[in-house]
N, C-alpha and C positions, 0 to 999 in steps of 0.2 A: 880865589879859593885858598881857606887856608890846610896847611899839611897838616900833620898828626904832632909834629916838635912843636909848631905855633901854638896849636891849640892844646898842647900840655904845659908849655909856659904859662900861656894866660890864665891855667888851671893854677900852675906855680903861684906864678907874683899875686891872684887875687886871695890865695890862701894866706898869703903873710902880709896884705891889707895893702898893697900897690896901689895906686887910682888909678883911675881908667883911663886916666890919659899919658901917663907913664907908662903902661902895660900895651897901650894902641903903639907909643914910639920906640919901645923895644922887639914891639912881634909885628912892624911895619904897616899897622894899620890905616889907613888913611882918614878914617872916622871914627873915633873912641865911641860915638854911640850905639856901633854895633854891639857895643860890649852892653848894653842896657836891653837887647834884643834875647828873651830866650829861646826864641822859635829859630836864631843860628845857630850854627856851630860855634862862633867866637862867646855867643852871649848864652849856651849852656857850658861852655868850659870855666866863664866866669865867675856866674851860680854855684858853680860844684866846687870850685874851690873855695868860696865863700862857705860855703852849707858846711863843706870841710871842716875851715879851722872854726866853723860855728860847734861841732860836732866835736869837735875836739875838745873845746873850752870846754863842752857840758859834761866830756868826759873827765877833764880833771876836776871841774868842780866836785861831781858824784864821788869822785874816787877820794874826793879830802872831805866831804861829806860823811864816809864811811868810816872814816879816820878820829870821826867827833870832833873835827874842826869847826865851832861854833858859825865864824863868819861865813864857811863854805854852806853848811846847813843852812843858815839865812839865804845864800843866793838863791840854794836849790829849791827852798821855798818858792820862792820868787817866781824863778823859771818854770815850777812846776805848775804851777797859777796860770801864769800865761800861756804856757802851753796848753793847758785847759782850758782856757778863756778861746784863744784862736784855734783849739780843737770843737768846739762847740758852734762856733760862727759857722763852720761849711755846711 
């Protein structure tokens, strides 16, 4: 069972893009595939850090977006498509 420090590490390192098997040897895991599990605890703290620095990115693109940065408005395109595209599949 892991404590509440572990599983905010593993929120950590998978926000700033650690692999999973560096993140199992620093928070003592013994199988990195727990981290592939999101029905645990180790494999939603994963997730969320991920979904995080995902959330993040989409923030600074929008926010250079606004700015009339040509190439940012391009991604935002992009992202905003496929967002639509996988909003439409459920």
């Amino acid at each position: 069972m892991l404590n509440e420090q572990q599983l905010k590490e593993i929120e950590d390192f998978a926000y700033l893009y650690i692999d999973k098997k560096d993140i199992a040897l620093v928070v003592d895991l013994a199988d990195p595939s727990v981290l592939s599990d999101t029905d645990s605890a180790a494999g939603k703290a994963f997730a969320k850090g991920r979904i995080k620095r995902k959330a993040q990115f989409h923030k600074n693109i929008t926010a250079l977006s606004d700015q009339l940065s040509s190439p940012a408005q391009a991604i935002e395109s992009k992202l905003a498509e496929s967002t639509y595209l996988n909003d439409t599949k459920s």
